[in-house]
mmCIF file of the C-alpha atoms, coordinates in Angstrom:
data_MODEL
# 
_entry.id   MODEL 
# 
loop_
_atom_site.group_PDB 
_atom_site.id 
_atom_site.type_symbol 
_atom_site.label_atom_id 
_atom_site.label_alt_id 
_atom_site.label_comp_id 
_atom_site.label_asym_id 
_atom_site.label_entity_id 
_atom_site.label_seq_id 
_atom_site.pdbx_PDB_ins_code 
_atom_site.Cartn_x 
_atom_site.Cartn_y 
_atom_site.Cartn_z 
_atom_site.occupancy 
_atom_site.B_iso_or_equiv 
_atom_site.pdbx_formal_charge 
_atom_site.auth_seq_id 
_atom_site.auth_comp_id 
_atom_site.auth_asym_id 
_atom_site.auth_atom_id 
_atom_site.pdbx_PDB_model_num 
ATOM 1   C CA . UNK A 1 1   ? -8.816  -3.028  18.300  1.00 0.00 ? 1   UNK A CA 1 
ATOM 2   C CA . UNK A 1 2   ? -6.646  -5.731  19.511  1.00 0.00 ? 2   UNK A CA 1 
ATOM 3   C CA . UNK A 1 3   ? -6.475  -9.418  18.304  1.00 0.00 ? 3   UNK A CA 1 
ATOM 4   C CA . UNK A 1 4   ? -4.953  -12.673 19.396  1.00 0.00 ? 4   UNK A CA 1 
ATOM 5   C CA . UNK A 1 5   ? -4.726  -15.153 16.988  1.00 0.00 ? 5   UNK A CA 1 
ATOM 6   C CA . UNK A 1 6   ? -2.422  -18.444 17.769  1.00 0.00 ? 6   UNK A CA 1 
ATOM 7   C CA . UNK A 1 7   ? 0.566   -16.355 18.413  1.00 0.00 ? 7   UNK A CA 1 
ATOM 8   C CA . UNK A 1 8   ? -0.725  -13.261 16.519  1.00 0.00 ? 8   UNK A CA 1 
ATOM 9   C CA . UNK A 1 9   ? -1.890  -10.135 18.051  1.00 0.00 ? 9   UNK A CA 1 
ATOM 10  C CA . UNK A 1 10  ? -3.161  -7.001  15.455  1.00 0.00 ? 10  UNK A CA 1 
ATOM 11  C CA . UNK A 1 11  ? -3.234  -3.927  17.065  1.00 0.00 ? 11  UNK A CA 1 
ATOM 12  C CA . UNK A 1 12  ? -5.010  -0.794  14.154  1.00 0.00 ? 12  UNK A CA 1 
ATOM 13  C CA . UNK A 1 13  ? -1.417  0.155   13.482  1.00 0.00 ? 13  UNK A CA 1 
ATOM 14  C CA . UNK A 1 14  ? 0.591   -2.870  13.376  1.00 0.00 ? 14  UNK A CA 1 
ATOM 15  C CA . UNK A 1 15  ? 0.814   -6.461  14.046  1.00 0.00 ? 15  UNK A CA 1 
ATOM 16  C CA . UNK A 1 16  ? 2.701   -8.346  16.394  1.00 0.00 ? 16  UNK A CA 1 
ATOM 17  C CA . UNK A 1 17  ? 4.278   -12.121 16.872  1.00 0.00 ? 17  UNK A CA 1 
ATOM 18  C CA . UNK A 1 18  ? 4.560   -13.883 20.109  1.00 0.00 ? 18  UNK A CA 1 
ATOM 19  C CA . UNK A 1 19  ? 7.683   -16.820 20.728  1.00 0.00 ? 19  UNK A CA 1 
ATOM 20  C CA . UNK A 1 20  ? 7.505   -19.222 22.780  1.00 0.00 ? 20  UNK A CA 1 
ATOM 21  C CA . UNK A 1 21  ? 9.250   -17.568 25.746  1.00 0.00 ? 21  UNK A CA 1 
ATOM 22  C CA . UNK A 1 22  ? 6.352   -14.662 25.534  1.00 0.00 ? 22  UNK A CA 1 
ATOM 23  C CA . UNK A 1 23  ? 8.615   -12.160 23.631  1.00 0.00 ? 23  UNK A CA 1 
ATOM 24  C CA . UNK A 1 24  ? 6.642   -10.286 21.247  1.00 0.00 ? 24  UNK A CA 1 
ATOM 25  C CA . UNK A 1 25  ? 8.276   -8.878  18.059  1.00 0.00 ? 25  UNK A CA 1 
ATOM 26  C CA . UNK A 1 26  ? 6.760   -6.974  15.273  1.00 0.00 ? 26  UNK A CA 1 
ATOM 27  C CA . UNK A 1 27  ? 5.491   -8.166  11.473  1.00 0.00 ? 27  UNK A CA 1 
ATOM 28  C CA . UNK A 1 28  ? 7.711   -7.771  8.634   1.00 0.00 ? 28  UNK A CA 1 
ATOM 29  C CA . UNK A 1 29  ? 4.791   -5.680  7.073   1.00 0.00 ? 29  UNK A CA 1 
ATOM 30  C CA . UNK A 1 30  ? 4.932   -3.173  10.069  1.00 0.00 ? 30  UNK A CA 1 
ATOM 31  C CA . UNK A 1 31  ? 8.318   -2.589  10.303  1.00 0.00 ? 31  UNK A CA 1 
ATOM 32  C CA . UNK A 1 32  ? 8.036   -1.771  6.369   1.00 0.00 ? 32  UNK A CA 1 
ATOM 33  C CA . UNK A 1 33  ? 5.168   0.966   7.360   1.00 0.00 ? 33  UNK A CA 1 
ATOM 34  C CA . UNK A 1 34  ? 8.447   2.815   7.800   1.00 0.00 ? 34  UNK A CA 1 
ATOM 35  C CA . UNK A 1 35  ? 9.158   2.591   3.904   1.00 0.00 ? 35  UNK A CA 1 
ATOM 36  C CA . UNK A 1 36  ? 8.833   5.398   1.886   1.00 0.00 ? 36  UNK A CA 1 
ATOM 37  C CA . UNK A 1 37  ? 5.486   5.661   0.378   1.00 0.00 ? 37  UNK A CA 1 
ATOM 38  C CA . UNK A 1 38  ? 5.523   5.737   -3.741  1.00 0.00 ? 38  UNK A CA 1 
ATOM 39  C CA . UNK A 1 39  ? 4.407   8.876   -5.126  1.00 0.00 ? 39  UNK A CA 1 
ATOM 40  C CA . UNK A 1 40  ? 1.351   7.832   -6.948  1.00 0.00 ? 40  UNK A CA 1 
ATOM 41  C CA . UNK A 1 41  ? -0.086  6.558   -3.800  1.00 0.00 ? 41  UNK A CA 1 
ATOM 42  C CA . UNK A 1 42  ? 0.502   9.759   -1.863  1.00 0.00 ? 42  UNK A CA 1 
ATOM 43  C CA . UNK A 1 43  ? -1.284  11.794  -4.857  1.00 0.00 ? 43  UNK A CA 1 
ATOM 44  C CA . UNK A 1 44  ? -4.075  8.934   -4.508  1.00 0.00 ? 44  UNK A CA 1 
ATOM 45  C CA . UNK A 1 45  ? -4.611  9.838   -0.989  1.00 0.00 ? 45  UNK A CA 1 
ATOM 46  C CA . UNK A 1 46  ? -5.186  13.543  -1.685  1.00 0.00 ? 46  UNK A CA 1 
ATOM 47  C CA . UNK A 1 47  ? -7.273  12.520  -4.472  1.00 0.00 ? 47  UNK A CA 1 
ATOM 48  C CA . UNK A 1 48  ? -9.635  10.329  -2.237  1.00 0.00 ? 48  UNK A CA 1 
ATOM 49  C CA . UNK A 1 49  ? -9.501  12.190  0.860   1.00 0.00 ? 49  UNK A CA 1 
ATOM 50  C CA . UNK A 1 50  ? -11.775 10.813  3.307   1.00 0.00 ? 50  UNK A CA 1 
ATOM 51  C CA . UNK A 1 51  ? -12.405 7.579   1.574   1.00 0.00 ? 51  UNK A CA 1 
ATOM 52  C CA . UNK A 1 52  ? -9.116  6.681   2.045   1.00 0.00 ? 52  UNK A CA 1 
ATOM 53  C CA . UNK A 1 53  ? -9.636  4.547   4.797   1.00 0.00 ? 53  UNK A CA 1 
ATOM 54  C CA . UNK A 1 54  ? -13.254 3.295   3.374   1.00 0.00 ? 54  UNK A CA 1 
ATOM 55  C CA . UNK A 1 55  ? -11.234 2.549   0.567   1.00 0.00 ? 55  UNK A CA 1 
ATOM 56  C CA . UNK A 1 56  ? -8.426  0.810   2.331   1.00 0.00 ? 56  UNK A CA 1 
ATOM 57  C CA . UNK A 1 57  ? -10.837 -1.495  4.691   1.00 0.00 ? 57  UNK A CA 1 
ATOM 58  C CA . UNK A 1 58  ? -12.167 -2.508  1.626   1.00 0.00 ? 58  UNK A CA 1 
ATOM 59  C CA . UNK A 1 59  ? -9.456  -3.655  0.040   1.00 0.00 ? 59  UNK A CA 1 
ATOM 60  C CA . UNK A 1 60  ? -8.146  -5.513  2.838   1.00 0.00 ? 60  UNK A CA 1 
ATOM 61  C CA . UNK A 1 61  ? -11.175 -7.375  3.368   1.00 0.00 ? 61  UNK A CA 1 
ATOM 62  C CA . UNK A 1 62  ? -10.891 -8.093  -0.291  1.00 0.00 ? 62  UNK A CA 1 
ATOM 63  C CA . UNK A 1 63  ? -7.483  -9.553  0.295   1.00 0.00 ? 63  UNK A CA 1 
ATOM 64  C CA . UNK A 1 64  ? -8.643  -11.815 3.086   1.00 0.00 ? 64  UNK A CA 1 
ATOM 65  C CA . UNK A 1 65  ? -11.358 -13.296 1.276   1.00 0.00 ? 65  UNK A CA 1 
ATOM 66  C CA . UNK A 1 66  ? -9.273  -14.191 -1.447  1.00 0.00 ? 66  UNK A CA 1 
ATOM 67  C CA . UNK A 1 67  ? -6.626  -15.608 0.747   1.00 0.00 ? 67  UNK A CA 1 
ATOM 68  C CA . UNK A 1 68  ? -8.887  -17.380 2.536   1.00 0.00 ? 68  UNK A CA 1 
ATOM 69  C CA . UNK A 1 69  ? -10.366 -19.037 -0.655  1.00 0.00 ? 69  UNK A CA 1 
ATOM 70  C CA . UNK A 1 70  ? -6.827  -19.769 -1.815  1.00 0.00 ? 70  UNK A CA 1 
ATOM 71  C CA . UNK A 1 71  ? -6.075  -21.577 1.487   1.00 0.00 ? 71  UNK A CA 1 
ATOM 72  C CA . UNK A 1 72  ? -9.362  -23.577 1.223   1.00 0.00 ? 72  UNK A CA 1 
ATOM 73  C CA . UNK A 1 73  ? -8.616  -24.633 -2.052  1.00 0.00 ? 73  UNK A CA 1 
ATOM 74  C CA . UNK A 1 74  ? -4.979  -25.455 -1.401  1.00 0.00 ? 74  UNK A CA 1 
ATOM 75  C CA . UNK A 1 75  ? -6.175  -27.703 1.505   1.00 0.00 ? 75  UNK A CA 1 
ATOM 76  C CA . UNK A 1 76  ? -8.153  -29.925 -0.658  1.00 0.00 ? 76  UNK A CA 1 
ATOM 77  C CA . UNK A 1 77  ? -11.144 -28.842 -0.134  1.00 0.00 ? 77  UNK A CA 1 
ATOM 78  C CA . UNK A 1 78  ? -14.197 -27.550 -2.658  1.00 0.00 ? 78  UNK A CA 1 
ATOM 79  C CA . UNK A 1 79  ? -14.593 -24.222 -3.120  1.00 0.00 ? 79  UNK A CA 1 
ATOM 80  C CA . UNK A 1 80  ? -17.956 -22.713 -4.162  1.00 0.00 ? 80  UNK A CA 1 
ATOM 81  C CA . UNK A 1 81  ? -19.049 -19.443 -5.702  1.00 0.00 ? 81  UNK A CA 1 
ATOM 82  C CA . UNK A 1 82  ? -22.963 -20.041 -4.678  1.00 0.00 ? 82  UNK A CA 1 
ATOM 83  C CA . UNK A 1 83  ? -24.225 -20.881 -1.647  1.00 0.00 ? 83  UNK A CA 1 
ATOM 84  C CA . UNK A 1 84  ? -27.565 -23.480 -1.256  1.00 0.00 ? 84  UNK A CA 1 
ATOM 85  C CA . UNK A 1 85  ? -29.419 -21.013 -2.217  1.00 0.00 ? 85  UNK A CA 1 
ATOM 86  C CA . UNK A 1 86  ? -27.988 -20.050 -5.491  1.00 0.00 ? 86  UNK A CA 1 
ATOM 87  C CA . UNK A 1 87  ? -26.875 -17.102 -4.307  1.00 0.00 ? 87  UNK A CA 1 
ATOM 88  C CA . UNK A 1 88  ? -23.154 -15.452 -4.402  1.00 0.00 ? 88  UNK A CA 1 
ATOM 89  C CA . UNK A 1 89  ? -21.077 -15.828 -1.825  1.00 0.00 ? 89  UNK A CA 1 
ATOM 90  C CA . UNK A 1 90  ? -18.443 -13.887 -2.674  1.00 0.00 ? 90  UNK A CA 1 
ATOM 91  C CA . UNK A 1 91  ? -17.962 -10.430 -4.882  1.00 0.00 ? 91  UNK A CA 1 
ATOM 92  C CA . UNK A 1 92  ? -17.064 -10.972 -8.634  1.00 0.00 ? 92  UNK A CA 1 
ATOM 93  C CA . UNK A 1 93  ? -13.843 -9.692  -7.856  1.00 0.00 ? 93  UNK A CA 1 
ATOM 94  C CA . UNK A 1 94  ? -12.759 -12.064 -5.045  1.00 0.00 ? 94  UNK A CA 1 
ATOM 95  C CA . UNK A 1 95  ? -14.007 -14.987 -7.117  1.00 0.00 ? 95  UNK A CA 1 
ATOM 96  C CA . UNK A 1 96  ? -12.104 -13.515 -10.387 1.00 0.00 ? 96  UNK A CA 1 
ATOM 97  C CA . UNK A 1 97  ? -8.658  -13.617 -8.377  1.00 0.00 ? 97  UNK A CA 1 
ATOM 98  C CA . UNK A 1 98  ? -9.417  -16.953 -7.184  1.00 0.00 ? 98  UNK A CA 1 
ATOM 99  C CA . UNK A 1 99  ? -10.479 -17.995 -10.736 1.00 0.00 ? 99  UNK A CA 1 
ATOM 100 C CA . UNK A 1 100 ? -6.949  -17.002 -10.960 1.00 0.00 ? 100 UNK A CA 1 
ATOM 101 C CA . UNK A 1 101 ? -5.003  -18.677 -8.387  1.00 0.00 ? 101 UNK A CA 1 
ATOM 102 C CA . UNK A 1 102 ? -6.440  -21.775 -8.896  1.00 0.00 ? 102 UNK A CA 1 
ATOM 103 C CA . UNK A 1 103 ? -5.634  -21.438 -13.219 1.00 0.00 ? 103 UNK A CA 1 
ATOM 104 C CA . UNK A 1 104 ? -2.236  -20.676 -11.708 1.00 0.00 ? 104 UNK A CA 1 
ATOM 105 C CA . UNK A 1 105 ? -2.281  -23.838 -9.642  1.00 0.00 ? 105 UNK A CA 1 
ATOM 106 C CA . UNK A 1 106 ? -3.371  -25.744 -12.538 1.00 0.00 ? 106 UNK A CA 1 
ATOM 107 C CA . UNK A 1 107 ? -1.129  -25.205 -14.868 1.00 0.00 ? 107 UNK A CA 1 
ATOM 108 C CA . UNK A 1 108 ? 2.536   -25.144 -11.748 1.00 0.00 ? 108 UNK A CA 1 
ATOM 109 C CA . UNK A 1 109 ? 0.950   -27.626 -10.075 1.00 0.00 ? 109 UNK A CA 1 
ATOM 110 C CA . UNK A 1 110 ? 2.898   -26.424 -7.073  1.00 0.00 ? 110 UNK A CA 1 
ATOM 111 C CA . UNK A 1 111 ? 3.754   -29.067 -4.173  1.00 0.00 ? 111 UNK A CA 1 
ATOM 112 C CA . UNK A 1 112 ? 2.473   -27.105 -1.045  1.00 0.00 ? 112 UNK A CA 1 
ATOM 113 C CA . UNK A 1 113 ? 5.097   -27.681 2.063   1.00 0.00 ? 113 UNK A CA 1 
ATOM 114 C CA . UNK A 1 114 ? 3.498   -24.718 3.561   1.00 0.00 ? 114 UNK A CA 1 
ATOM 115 C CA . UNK A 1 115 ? 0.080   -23.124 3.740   1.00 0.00 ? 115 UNK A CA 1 
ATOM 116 C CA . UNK A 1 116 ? -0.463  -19.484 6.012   1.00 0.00 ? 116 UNK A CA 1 
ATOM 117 C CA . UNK A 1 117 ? 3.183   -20.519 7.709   1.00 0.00 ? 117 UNK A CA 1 
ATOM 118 C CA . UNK A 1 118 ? 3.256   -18.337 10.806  1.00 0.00 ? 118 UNK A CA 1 
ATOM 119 C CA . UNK A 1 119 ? 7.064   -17.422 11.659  1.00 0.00 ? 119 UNK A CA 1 
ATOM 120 C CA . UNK A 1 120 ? 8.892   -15.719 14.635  1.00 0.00 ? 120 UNK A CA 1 
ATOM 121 C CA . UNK A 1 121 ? 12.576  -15.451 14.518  1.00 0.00 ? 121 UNK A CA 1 
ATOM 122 C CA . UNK A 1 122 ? 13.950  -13.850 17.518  1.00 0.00 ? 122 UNK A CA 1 
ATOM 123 C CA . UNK A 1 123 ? 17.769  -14.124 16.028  1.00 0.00 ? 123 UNK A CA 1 
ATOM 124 C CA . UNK A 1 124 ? 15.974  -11.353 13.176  1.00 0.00 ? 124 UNK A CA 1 
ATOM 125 C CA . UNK A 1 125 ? 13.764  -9.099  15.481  1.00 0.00 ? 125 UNK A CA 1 
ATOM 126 C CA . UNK A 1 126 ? 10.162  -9.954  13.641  1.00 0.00 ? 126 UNK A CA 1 
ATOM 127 C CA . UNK A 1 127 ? 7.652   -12.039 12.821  1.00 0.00 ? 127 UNK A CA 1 
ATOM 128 C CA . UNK A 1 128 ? 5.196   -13.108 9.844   1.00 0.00 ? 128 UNK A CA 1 
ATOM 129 C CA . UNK A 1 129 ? 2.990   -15.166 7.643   1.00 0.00 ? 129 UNK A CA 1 
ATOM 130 C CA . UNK A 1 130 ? 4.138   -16.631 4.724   1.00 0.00 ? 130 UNK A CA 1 
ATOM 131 C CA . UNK A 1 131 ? 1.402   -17.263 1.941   1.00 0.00 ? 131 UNK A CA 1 
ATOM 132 C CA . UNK A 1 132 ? 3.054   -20.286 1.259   1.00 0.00 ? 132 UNK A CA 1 
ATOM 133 C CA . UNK A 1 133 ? 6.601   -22.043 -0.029  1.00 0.00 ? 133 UNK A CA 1 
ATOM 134 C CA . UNK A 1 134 ? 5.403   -24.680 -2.466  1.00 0.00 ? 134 UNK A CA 1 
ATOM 135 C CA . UNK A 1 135 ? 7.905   -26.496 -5.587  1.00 0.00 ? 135 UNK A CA 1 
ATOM 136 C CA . UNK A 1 136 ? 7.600   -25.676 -8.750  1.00 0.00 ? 136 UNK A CA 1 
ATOM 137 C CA . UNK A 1 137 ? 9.204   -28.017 -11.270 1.00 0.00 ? 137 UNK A CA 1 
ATOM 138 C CA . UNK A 1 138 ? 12.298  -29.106 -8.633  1.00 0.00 ? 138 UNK A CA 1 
ATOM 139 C CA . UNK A 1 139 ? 12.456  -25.679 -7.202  1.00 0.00 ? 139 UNK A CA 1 
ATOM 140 C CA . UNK A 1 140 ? 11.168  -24.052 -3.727  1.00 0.00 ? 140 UNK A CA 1 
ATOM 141 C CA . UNK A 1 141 ? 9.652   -20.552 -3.652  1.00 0.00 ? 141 UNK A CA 1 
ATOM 142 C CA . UNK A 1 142 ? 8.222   -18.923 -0.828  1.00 0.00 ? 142 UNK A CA 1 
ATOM 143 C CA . UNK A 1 143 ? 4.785   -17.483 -2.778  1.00 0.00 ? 143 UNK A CA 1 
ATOM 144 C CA . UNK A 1 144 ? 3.110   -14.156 -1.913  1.00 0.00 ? 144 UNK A CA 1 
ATOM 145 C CA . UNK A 1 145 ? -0.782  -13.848 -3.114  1.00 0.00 ? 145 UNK A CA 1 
ATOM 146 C CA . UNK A 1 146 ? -1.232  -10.463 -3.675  1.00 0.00 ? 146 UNK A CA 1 
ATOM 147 C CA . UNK A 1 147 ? -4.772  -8.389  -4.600  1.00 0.00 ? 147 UNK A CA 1 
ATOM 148 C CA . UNK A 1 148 ? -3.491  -4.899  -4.198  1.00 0.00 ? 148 UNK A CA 1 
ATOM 149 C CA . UNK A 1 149 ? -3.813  -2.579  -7.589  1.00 0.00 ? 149 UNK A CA 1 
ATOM 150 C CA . UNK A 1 150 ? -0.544  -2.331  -7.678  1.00 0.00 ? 150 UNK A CA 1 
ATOM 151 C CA . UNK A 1 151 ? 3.653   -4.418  -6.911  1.00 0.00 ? 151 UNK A CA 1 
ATOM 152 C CA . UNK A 1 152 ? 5.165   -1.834  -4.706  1.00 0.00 ? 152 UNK A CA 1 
ATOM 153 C CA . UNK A 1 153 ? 8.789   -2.036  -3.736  1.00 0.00 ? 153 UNK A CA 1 
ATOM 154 C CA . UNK A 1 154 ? 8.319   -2.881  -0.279  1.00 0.00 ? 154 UNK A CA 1 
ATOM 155 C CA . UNK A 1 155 ? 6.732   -6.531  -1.607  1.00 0.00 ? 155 UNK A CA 1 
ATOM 156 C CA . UNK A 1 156 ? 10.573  -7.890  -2.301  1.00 0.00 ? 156 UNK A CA 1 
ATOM 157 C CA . UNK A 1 157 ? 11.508  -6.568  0.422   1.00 0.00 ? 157 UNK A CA 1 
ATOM 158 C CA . UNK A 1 158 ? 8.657   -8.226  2.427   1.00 0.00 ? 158 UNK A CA 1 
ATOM 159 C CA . UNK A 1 159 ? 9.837   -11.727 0.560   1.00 0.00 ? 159 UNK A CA 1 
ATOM 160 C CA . UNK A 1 160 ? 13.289  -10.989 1.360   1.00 0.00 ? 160 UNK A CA 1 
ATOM 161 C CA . UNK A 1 161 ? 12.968  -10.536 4.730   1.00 0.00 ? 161 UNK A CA 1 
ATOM 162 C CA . UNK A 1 162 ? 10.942  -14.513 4.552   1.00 0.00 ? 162 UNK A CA 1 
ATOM 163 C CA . UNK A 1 163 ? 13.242  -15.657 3.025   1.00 0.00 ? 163 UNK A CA 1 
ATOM 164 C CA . UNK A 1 164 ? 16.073  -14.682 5.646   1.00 0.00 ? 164 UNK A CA 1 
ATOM 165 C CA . UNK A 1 165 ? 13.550  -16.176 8.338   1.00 0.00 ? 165 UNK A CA 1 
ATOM 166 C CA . UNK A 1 166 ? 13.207  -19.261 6.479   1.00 0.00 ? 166 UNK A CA 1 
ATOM 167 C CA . UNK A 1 167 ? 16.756  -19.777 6.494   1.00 0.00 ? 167 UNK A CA 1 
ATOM 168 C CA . UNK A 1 168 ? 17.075  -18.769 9.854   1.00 0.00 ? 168 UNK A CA 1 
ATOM 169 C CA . UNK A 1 169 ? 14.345  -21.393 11.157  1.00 0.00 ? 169 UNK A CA 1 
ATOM 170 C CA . UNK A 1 170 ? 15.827  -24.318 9.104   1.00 0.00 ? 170 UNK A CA 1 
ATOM 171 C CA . UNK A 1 171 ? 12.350  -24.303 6.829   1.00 0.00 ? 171 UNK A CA 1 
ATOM 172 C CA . UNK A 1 172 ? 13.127  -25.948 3.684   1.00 0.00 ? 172 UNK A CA 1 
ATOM 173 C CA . UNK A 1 173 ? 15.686  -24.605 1.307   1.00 0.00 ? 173 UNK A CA 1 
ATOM 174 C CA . UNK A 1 174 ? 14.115  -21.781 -0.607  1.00 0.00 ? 174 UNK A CA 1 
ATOM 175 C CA . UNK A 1 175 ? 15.621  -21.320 -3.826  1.00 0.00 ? 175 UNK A CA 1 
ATOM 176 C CA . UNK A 1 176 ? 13.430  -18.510 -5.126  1.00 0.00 ? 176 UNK A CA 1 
ATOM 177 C CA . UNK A 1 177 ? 10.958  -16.116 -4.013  1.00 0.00 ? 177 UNK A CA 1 
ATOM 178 C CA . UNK A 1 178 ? 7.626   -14.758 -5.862  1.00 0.00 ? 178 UNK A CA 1 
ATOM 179 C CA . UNK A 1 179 ? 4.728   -12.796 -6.285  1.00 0.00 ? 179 UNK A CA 1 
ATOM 180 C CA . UNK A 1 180 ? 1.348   -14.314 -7.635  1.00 0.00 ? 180 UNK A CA 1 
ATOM 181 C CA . UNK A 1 181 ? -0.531  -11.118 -8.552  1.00 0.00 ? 181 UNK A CA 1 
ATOM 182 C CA . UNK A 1 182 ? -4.590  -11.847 -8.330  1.00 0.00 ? 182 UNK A CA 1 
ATOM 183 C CA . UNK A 1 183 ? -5.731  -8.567  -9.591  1.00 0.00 ? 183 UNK A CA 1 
ATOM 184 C CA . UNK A 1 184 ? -3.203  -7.894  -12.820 1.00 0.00 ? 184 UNK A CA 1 
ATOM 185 C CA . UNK A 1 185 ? -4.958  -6.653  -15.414 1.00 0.00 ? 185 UNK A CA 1 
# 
């Protein structure tokens, strides 16, 4: 499966950024495929087995939903667990990590300079999307939603790496980076 999105293309294993002279470079987040996988989630995957990928789908469509939520939100616009109807639109999970985000919005009141920020730096070799680099009381983070079960290693080194492009593409001055974790218990 192959996808163009605005400069974007998603291949099944990996994800790709196009410039402006047609180069294409990879994602931050598939170059750090190549990190080593934490133990727990290589005993998960014996555990599940086959429903790994099930599992994994899943969970990434998850993660969309609630980024896409977040985004809507962040725009201005209402967000609404029913539809017309009265019925759901969304699992109980999604809405619960919005529920969330937008508690976590309340009470930082972050200043949004950037919402879904696509990014391709040539002078670095890769590409990405930044969740967003908002201020929080005087200072600028770049923000990364996260729904996974779990904050691996390779998510600071994912910010890191945005960070570097930020400062590489003359984006604002970042003074901080973070991760908003949606599904914490």
């Amino acid at each position: 499966m192959t996808t163009l999105s605005s400069n974007q293309l998603t291949f099944v294993d990996g994800r790709f950024y196009t410039d402006d002279n047609g180069m294409h470079y990879p994602s931050v987040t598939t170059i750090l495929e190549a990190y080593p996988k934490p133990y727990a989630l290589m005993q998960w995957l014996k555990e599940v087995g086959k429903e790994a990928d099930t599992i994994r789908d899943a969970a990434g469509e998850r993660g969309s939903t609630v980024h896409t939520l977040t985004e809507v939100y962040d725009k201005g616009h209402e967000v609404n667990l029913l539809d017309d109807s009265g019925r759901p639109r969304y699992g109980l999970q999604e809405w619960a990590m919005f529920e969330r985000y937008a508690e976590f919005t309340q009470r930082h009141e972050p200043e949004h300079h950037y919402i879904e920020q696509t990014l391709v730096c040539p002078d670095m070799g890769c590409g990405g999307t930044i969740d967003r680099i908002c201020e929080i009381n005087g200072r600028n983070y770049i923000l990364d939603i996260k729904t996974s079960n779990g904050i691996y290693n390779s998510y600071w080194l994912q910010l890191a790496a945005y960070r570097q492009m930020a400062k590489f593409m003359g984006l604002r001055g970042v003074d901080g980076v973070a991760v908003l974790w949606l599904n914490a218990k």
